[in-house]
C-alpha positions as CSV (number, residue, x, y, z in Angstrom):
1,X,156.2,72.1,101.2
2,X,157.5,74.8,98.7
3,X,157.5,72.0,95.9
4,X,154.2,70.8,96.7
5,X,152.5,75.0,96.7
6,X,154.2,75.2,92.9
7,X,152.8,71.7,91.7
8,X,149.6,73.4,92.8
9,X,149.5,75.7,91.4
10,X,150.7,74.6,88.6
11,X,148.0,72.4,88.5
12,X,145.5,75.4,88.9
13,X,147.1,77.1,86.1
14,X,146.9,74.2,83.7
15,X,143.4,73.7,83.9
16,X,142.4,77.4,84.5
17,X,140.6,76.6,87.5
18,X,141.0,80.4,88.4
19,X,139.4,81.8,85.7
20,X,136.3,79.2,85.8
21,X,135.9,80.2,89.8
22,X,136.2,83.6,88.7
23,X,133.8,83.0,85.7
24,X,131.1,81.0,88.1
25,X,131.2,83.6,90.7
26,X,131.2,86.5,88.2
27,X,134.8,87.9,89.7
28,X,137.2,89.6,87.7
29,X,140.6,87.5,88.3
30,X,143.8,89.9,89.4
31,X,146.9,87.3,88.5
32,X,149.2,89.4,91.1
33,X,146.4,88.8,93.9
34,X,148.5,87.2,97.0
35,X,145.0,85.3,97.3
36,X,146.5,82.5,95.0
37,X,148.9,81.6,97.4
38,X,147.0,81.5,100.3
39,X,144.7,78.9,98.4
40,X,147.3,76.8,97.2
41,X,149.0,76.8,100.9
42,X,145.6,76.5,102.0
43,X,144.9,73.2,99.6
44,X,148.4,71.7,100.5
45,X,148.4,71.8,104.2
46,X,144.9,70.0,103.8
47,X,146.1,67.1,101.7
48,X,149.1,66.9,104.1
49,X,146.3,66.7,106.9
50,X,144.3,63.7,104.9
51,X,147.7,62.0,104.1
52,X,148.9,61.7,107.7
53,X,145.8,60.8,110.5
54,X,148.2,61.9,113.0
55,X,148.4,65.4,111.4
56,X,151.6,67.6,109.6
57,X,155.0,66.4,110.3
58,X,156.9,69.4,111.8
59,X,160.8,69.8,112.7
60,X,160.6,71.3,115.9
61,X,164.4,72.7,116.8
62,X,164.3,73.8,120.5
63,X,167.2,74.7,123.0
64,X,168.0,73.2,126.2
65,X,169.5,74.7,129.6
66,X,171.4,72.2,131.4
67,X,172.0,73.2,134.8
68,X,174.8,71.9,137.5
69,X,173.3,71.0,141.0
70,X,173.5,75.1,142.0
71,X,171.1,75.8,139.1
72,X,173.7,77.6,137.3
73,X,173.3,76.8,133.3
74,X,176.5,74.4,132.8
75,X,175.8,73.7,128.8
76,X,173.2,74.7,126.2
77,X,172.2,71.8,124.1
78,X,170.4,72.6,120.9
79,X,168.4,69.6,119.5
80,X,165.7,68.7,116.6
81,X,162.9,66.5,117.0
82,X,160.0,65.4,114.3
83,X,156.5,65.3,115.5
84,X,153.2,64.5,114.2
85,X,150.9,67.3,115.3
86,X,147.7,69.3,113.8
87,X,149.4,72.3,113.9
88,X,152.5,74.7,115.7
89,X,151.4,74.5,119.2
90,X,150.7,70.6,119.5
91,X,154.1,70.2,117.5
92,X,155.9,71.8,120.5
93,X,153.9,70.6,123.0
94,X,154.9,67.3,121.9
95,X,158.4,67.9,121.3
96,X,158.3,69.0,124.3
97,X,157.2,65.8,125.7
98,X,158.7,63.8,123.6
99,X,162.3,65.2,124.6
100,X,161.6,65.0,128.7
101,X,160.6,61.4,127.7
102,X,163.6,60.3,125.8
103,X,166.2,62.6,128.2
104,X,164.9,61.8,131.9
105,X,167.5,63.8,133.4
106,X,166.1,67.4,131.3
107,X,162.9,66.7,133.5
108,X,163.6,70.0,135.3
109,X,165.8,71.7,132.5
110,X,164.6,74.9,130.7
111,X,163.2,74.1,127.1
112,X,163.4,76.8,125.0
113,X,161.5,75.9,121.3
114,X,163.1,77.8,118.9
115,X,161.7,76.5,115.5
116,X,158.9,74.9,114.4
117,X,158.9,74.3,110.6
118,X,156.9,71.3,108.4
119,X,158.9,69.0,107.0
């Protein structure tokens, strides 16, 4: 996502689409304003949204407590899953899912979600 935020703004830059927002609306533009970044964040993560119909692609890395038949934890499993999702908590929810789904025996496991990052 980093790469995509600096072709942005790049892009912004080039054409000095700052200064003629700035210009229209009759704003003085501050260059150090964290404002920038938040746009061009703002304008990736909603090109991501029109390039996917199932949403963002996020890495969800979550943790697993296997437990023996006493419910003691017997092994910690960490594991990554991709999802399509519109945003963090549909990501896990369907990592979530997705791992009970694909590991029948975690149906009653602890799953911990540790990271949830786009990809």
């Amino acid at each position: 996502m980093e790469e995509n935020i600096v072709k942005v703004s790049n892009i912004l830059n080039d054409t000095k689409a700052y200064n003629k927002i700035g210009e229209a609306l009759g704003i003085e533009i501050d260059c150090n304003s964290e404002i920038f970044r938040e746009i061009e964040e703002f304008i990736v993560k909603k090109f991501n949204e029109m390039k996917n119909d199932e949403g963002i692609e996020f890495k969800v890395t979550a943790e697993v407590e296997v437990t023996d038949e006493d419910g003691e934890i017997d092994n910690v499993v960490i594991i990554s899953v991709n999802v399509f999702a519109k945003d963090e908590d549909e990501a896990m929810d369907k990592a979530d899912d997705n791992l009970r789904e694909q590991n029948p025996e975690w149906e009653d496991f602890c799953i911990n979600i540790l990271t949830v990052d786009e990809v």
